[in-house]
Structures are given as structure tokens and as C-alpha cells.
DSSP file (Angstrom, degrees, kcal/mol; ACC not computed):
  #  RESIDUE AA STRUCTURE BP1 BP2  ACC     N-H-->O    O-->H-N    N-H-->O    O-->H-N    TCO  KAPPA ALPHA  PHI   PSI    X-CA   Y-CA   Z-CA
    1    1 A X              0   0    0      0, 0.0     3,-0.0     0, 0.0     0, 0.0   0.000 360.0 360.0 360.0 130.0  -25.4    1.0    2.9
    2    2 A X        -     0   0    0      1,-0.1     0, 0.0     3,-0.0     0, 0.0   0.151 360.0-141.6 -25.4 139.4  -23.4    4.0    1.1
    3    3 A X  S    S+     0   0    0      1,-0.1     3,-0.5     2,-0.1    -1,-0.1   0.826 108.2  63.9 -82.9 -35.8  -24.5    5.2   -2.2
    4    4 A X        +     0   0    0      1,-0.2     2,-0.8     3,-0.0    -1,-0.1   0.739  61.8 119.5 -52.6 -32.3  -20.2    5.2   -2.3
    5    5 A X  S    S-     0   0    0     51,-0.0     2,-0.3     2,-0.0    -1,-0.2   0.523  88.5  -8.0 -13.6 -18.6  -19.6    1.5   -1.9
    6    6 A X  S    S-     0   0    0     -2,-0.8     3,-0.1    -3,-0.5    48,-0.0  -0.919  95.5 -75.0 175.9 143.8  -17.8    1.3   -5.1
    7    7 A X        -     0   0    0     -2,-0.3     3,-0.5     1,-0.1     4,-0.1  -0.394  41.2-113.2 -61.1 140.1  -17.2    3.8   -8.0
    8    8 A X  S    S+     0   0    0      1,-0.2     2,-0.9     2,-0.1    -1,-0.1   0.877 121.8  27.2 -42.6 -68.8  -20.2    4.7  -10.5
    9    9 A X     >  -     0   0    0      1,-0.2     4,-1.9    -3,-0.1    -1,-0.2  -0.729  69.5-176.7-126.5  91.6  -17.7    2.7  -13.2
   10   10 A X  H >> S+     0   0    0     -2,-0.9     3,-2.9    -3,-0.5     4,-1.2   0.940  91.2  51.9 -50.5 -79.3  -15.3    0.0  -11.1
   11   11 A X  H 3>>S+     0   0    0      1,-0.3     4,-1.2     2,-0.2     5,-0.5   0.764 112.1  42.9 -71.8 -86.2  -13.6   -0.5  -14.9
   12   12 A X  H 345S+     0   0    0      1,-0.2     4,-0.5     2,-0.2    -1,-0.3   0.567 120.9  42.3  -4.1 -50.4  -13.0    3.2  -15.5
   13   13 A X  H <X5S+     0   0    0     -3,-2.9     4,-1.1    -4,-1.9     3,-0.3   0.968 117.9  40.1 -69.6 -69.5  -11.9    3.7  -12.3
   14   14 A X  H  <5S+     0   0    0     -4,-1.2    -2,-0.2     1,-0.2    -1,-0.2   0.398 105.6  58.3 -46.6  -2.1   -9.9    1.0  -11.8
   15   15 A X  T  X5S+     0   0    0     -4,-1.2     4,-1.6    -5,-0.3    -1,-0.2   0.741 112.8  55.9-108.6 -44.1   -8.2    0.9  -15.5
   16   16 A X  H >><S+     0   0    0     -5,-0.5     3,-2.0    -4,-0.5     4,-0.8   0.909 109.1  47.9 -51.5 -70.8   -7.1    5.3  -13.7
   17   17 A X  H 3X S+     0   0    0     -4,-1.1     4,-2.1     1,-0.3     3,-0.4   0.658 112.4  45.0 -96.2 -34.6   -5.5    3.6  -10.7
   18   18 A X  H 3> S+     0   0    0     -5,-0.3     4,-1.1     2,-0.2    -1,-0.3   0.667 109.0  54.6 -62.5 -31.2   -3.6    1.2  -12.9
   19   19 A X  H << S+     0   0    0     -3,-2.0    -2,-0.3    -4,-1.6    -1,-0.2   0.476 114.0  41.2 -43.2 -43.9   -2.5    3.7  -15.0
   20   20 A X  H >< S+     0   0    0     -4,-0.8     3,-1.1    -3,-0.4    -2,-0.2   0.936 114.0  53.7 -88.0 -78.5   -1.1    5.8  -12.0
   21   21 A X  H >< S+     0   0    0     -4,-2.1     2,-3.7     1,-0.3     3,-2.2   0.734  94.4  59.6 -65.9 -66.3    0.3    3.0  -10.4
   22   22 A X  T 3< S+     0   0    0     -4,-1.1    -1,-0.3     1,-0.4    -4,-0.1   0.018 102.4  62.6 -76.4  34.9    2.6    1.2  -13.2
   23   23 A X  T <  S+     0   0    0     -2,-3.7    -1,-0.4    -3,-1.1    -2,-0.2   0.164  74.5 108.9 -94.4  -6.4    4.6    4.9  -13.2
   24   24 A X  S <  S-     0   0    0     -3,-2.2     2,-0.5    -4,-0.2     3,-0.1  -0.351  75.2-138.6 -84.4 132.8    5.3    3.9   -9.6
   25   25 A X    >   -     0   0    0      4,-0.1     3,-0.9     1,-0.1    -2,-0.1  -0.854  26.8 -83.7-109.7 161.8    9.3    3.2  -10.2
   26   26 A X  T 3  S+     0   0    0     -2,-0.5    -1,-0.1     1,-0.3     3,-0.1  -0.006 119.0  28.0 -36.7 162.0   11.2    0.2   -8.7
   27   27 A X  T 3  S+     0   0    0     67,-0.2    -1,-0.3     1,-0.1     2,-0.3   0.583 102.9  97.4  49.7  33.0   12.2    1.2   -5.1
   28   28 A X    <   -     0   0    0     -3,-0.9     2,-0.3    86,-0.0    85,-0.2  -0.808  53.9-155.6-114.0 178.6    9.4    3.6   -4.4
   29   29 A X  B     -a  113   0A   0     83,-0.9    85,-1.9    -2,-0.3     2,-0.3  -0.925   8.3-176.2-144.5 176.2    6.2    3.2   -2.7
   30   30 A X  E     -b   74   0B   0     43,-0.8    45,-1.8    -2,-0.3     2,-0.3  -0.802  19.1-139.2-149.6 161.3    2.7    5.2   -3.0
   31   31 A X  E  >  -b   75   0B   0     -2,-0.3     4,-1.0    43,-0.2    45,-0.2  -0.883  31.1 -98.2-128.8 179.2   -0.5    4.6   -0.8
   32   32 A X  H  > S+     0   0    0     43,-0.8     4,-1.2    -2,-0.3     3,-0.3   0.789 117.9  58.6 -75.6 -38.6   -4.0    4.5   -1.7
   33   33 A X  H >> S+     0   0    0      1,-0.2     3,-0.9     2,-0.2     4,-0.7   0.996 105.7  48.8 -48.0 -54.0   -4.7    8.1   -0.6
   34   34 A X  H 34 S+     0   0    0      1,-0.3    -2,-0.2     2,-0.2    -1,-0.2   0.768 108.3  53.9 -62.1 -20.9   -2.1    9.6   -3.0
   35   35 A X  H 3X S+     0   0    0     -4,-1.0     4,-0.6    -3,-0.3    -1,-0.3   0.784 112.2  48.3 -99.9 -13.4   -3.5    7.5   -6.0
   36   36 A X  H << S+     0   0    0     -4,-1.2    -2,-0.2    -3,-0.9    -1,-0.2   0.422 102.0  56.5 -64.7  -4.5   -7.1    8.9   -5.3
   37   37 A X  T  < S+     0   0    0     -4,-0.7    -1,-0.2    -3,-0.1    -2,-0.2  -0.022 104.8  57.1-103.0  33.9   -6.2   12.3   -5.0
   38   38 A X  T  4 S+     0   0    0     -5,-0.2    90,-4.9    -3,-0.2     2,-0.6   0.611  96.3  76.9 -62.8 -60.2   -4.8   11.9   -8.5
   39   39 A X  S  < S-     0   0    0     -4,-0.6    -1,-0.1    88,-0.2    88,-0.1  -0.597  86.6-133.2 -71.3 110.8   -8.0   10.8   -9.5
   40   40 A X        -     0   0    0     -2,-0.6     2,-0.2    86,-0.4    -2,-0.1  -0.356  41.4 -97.4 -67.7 144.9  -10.6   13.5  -10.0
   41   41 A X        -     0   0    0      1,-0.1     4,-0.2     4,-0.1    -1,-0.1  -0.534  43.5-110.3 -60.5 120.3  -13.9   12.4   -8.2
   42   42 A X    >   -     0   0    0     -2,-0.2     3,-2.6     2,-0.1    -1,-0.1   0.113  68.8 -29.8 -70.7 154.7  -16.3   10.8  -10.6
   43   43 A X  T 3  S-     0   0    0      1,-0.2    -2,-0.0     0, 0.0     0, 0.0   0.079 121.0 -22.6  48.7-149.0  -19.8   12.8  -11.6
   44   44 A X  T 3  S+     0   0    0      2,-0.0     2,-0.7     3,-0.0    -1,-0.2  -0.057  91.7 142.5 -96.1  37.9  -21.2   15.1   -8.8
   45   45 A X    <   -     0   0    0     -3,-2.6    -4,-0.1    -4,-0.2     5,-0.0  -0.673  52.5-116.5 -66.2 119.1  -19.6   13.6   -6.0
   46   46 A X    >>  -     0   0    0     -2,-0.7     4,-1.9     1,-0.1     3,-1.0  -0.234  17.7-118.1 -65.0 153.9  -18.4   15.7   -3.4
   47   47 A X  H 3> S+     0   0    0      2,-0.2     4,-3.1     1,-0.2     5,-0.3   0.887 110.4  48.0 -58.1 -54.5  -14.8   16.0   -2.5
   48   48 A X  H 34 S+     0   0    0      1,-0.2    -1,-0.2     2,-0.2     4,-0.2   0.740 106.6  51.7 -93.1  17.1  -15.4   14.7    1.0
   49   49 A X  H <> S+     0   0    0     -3,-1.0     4,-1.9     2,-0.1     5,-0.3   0.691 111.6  54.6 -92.4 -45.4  -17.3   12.0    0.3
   50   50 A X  H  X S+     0   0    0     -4,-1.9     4,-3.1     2,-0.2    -2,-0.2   0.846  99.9  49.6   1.2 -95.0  -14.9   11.4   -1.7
   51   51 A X  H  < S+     0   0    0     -4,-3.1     4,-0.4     2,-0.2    -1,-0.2   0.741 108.8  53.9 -38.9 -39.8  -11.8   11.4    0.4
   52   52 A X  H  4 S+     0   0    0     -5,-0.3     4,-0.3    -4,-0.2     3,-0.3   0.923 124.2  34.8 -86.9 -29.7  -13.4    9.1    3.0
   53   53 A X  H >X S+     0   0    0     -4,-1.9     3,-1.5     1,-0.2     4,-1.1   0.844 100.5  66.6 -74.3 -78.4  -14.0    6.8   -0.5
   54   54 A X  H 3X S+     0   0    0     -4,-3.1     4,-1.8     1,-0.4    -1,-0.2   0.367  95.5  49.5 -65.4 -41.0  -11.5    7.0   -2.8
   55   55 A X  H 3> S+     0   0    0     -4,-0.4     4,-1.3    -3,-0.3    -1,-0.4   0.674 112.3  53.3-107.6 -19.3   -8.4    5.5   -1.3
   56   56 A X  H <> S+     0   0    0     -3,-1.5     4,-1.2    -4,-0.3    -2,-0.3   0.990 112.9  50.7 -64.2 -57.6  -11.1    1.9   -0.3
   57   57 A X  H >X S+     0   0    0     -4,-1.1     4,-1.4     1,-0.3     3,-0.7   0.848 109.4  46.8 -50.4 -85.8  -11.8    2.2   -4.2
   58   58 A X  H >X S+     0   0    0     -4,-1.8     3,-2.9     1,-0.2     4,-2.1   0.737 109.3  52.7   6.0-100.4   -8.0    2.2   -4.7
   59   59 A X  H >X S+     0   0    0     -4,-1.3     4,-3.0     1,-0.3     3,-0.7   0.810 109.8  48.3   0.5 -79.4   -7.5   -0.7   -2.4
   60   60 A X  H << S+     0   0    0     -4,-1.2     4,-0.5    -3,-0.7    -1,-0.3   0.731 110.2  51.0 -71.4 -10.2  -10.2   -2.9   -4.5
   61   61 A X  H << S+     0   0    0     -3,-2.9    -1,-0.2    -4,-1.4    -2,-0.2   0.694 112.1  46.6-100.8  -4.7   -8.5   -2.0   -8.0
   62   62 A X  H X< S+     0   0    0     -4,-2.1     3,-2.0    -3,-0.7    -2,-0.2   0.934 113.1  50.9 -59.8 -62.8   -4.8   -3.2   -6.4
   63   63 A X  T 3< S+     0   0    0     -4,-3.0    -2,-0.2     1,-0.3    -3,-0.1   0.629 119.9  36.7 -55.9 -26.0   -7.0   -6.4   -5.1
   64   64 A X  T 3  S+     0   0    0     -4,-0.5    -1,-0.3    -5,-0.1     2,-0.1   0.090  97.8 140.8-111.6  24.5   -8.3   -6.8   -9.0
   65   65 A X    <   -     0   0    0     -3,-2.0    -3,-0.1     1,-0.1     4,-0.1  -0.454  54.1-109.8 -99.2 142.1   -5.0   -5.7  -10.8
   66   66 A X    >   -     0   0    0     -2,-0.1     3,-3.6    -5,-0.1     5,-0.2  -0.254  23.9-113.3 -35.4 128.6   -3.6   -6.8  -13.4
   67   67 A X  T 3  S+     0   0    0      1,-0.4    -1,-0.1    -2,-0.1    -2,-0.1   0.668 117.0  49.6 -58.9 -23.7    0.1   -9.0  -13.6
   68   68 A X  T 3  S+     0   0    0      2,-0.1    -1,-0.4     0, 0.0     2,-0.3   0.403  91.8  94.9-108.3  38.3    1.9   -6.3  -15.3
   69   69 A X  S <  S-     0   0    0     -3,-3.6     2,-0.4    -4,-0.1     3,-0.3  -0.718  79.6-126.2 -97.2 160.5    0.8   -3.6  -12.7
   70   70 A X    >   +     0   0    0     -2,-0.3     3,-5.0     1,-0.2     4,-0.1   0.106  43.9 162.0-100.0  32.8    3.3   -3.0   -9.8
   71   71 A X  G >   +     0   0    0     -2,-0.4     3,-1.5     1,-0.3    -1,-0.2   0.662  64.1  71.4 -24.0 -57.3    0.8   -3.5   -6.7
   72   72 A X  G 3  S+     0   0    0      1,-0.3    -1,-0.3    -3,-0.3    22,-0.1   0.704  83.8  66.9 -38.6 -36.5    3.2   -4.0   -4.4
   73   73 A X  G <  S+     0   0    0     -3,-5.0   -43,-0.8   -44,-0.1    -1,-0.3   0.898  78.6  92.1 -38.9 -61.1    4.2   -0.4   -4.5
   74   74 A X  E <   +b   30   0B   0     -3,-1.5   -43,-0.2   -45,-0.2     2,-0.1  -0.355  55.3 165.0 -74.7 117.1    1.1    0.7   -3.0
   75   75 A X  E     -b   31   0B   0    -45,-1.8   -43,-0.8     1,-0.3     6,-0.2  -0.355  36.5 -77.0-124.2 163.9    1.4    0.9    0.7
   76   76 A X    >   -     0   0    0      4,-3.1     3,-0.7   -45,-0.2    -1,-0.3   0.123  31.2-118.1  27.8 126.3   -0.6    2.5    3.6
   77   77 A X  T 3  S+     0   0    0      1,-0.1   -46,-0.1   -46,-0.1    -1,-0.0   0.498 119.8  62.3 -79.8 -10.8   -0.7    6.2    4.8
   78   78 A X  T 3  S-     0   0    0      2,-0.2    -1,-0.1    28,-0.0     3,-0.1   0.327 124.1-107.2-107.3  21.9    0.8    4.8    8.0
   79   79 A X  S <  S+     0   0    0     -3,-0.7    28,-0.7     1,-0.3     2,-0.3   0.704  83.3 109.4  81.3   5.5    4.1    3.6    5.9
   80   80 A X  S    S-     0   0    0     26,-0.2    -4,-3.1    21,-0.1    -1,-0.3  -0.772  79.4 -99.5-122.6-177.4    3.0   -0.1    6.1
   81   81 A X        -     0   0    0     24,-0.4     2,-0.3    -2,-0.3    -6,-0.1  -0.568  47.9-122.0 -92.7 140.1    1.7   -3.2    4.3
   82   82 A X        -     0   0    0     -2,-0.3     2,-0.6     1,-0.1     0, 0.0  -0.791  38.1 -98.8 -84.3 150.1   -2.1   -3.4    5.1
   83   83 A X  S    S+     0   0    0     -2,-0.3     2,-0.4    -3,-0.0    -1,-0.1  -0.530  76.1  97.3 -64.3  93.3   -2.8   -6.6    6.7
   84   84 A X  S >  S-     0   0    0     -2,-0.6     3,-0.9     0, 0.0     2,-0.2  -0.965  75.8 -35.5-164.1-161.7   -4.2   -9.5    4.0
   85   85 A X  T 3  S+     0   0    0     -2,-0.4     0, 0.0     1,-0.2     0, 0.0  -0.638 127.5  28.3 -71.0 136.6   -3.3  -12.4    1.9
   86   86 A X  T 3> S+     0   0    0     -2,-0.2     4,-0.8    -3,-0.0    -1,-0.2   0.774  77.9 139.3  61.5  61.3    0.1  -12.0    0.3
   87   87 A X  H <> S+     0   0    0     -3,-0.9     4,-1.9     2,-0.2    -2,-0.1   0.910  86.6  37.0 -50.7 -72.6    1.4   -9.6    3.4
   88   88 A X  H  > S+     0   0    0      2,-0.2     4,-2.1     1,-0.2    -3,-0.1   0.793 109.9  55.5-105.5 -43.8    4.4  -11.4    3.1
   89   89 A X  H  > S+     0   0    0      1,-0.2     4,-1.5     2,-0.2     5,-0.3   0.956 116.2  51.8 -46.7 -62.3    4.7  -11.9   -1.3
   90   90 A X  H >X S+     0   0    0     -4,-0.8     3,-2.1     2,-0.2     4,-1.9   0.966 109.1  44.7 -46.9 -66.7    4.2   -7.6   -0.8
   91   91 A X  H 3X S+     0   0    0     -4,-1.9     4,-3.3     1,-0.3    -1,-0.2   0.913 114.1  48.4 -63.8 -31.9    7.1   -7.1    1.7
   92   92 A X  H 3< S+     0   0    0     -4,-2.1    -1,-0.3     2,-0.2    -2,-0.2   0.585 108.1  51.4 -86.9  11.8    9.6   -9.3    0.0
   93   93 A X  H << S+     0   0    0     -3,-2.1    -1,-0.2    -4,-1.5    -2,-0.2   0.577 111.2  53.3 -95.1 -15.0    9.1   -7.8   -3.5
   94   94 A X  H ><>S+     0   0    0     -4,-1.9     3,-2.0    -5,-0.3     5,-1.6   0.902 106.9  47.1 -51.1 -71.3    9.6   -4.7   -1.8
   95   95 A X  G ><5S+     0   0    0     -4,-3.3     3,-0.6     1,-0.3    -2,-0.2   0.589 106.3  63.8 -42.1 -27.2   12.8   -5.8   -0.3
   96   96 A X  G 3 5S+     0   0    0      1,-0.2    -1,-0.3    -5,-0.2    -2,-0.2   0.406  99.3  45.8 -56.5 -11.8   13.6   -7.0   -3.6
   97   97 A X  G < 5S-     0   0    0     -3,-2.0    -1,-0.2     2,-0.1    -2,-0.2  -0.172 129.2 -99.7-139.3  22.7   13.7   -3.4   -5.4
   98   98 A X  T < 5 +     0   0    0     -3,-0.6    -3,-0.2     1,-0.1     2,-0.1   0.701  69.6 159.4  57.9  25.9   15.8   -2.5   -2.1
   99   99 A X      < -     0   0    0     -5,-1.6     2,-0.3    -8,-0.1    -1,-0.1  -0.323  36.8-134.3 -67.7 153.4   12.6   -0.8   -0.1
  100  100 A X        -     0   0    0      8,-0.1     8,-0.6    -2,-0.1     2,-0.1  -0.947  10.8-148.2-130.9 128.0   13.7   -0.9    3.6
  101  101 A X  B     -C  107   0C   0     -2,-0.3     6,-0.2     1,-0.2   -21,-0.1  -0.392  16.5-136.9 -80.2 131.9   11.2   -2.0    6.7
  102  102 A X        -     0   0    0      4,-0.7    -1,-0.2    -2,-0.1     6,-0.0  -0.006  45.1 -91.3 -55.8-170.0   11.8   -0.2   10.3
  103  103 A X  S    S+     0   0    0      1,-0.1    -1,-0.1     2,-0.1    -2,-0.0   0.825 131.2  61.3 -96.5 -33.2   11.7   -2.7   13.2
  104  104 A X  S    S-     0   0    0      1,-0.1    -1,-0.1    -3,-0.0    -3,-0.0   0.703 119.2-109.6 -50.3 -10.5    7.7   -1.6   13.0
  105  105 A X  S    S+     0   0    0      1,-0.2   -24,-0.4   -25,-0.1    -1,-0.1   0.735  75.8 130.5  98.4   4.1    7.3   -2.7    9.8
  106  106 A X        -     0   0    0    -26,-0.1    -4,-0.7     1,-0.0     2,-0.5  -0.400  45.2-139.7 -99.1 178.3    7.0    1.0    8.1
  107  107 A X  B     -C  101   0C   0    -28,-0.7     2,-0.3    -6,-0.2    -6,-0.1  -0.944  27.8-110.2-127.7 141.4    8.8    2.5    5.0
  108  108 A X     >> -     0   0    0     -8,-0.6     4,-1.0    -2,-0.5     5,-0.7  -0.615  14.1-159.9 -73.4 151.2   10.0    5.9    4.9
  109  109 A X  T  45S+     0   0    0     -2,-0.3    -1,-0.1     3,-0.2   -80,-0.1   0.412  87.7  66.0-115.8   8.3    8.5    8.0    3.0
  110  110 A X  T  45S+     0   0    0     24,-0.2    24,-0.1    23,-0.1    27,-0.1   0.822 122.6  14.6 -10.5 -84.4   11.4   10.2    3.1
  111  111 A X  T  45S+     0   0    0      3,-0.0    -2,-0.1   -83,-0.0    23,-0.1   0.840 138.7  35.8 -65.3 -49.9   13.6    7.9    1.3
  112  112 A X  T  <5S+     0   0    0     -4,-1.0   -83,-0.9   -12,-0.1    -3,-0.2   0.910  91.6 111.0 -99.5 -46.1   11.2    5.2   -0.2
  113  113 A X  B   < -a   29   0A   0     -5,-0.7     2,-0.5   -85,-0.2   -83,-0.2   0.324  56.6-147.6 -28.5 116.7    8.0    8.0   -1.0
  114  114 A X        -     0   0    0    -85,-1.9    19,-0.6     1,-0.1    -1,-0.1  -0.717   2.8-151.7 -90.9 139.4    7.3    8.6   -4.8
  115  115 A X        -     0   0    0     -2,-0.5    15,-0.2     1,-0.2    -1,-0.1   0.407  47.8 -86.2 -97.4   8.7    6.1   12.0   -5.1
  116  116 A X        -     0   0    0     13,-0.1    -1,-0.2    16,-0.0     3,-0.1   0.076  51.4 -64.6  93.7 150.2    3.9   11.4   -8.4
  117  117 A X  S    S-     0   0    0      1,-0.2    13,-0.1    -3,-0.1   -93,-0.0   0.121  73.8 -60.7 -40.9 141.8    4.4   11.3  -12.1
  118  118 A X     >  -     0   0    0      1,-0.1     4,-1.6     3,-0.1    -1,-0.2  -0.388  48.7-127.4 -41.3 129.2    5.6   14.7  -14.4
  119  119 A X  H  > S+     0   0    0      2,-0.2     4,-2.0     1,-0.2    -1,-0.1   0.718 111.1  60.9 -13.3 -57.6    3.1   17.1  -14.1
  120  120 A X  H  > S+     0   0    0      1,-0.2     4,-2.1     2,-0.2    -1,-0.2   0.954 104.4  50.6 -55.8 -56.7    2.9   17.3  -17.6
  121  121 A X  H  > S+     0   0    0      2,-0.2     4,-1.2     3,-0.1    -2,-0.2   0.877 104.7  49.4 -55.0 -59.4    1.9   13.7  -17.6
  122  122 A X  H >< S+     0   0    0     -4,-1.6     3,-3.8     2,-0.2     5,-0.4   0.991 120.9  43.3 -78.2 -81.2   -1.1   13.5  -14.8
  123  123 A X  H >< S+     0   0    0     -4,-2.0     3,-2.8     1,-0.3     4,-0.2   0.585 104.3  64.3 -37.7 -65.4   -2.8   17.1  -17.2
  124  124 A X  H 3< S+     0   0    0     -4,-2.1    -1,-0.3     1,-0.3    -2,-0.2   0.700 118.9  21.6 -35.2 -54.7   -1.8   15.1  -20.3
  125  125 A X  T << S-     0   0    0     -3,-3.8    -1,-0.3    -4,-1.2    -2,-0.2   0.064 115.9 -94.3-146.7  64.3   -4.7   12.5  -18.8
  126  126 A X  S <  S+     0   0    0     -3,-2.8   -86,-0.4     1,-0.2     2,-0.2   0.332  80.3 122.2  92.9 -32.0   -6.7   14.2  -16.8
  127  127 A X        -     0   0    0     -5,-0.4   -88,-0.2    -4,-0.2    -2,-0.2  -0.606  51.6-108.8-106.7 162.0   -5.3   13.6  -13.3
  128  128 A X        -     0   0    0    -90,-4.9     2,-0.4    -2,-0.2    -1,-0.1  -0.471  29.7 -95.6 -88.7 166.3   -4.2   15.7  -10.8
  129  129 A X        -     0   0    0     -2,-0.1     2,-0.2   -13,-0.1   -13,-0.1  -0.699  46.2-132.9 -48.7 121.1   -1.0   16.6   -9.2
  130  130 A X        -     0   0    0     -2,-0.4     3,-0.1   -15,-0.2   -92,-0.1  -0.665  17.9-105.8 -92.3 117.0   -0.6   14.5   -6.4
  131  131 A X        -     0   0    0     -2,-0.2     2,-0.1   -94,-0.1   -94,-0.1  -0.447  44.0-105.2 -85.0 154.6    0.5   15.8   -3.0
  132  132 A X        -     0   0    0      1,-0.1   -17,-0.1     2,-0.1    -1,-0.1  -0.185  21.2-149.6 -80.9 121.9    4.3   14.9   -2.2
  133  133 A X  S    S+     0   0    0    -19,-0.6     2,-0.7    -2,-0.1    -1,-0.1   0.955  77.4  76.7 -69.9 -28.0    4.5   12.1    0.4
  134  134 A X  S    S-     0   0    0      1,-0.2   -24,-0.2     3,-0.2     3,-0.1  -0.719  74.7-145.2 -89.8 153.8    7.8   13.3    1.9
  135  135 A X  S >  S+     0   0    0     -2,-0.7     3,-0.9     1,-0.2    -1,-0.2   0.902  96.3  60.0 -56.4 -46.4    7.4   16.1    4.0
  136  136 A X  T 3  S+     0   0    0      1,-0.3     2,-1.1     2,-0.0    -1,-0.2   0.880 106.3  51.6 -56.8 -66.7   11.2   17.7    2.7
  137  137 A X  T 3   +     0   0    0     -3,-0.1    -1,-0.3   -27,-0.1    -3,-0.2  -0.430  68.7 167.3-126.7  35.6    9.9   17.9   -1.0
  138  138 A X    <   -     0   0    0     -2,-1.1    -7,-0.1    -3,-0.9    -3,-0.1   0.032  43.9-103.9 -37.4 124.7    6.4   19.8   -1.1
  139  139 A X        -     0   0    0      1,-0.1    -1,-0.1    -9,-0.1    -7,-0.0  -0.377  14.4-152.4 -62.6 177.7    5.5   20.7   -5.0
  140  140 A X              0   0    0     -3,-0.1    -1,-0.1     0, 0.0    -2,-0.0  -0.653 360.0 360.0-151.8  48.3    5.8   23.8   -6.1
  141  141 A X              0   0    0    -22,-0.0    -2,-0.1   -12,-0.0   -12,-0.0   0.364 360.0 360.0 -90.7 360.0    2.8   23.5   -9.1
């Protein structure tokens, strides 16, 4: 088994990703890559251990989150709803805040993509700048 399985400190971690996510505004979406490269890598973990890491971590602190956090937001890199229990609770609260589905079942990230929080905000506590999910709208940090 991976020394990686989980974050040294699930509560630590998870209390970052919750933090990131409830800046997420109505009608946007995020995925679990973009809210782990927010998140600096704990201890002396390497960056690509990391990477391959960081967005399951994600994943389990959406699965444990709290009611007033905005899970639904948090999508895919491939522009869909990951396949589990409340698949369907996800797409219509989405559709609710006027997100829109292809006939595949993706979101643009064009239109729907949050590009991350003020700058200001992520140094302010710690996190990075977040790279821009639509392709048009690269930062400029």
C-alpha cells in the first residue's frame, strides 16, 4: 500500500479543501485537480507524488464535507460528475445555479470554469494560485 493513501493530517487537509471550495460561486464549477494544486503538498512530499495524490485526497474531503460547503461544484477534469451516490442530487443542484450539461454529460469549462479565488486571498492563507480551467483566460500572476 502507498505511504500516500491519505494526507499526514485528513482534518488539516480537508478543513484547506473546504476552505477553497465554499469560494466556489453559484454557477461555477472546480475539479479536484485545481483544489490540490491550491494546496501546497504537506511535509517533504514530493510534487509528483503529489499530483498523482492530491486530487483522490480532494475527492475524500468532498465525500466528508460539511452542509454548508458547496460540493456540488467540484466536478472532474474531464468536465463531468464522477460516477457515485448522489450522481443525480449533484447534476440537479448544478442545473439549479444554471450550470449547463452537453448531451455527454460535461460542463464547459469555458463558460461554467472558476478560475480560483483573488490572489490576494489564496497568499493571505497560504495557498497557491490555481491554474485557470478555461483555456481563453490563463493568469497572468
Amino acid at each position: 500500500m502507498s505511504p500516500f493513501a491519505s494526507p499526514p493530517d485528513p482534518i488539516i487537509f480537508n478543513n484547506q479543501v473546504w476552505e477553497i471550495v465554499r469560494q466556489v460561486p453559484p454557477g461555477k464549477v472546480t475539479t479536484y485537480g485545481q483544489i490540490a494544486k491550491m494546496i501546497p503538498p504537506p511535509g517533504d512530499m514530493p510534487q509528483r507524488s503529489y499530483d498523482a495524490f492530491g486530487p483522490r485526497w480532494v475527492g475524500g474531503a468532498m465525500a466528508a464535507s460539511p452542509d454548508d460547503v458547496p460540493w456540488q461544484r467540484v466536478i472532474n477534469s474531464q468536465g463531468k460528475i464522477s460516477l457515485r451516490p448522489g450522481l443525480e442530487d449533484q447534476r440537479r443542484l448544478l442545473e439549479e445555479e444554471d450550470v449547463e450539461f452537453n448531451e455527454s454529460g460535461k460542463v464547459d469549462f469555458e463558460r461554467f470554469g472558476w478560475n480560483g479565488p483573488d490572489p490576494a486571498w489564496c497568499k493571505e492563507r497560504g495557498f497557491l494560485v490555481p491554474p485557470s480551467l478555461s483555456k481563453g483566460q490563463a493568469r497572468l500572476f
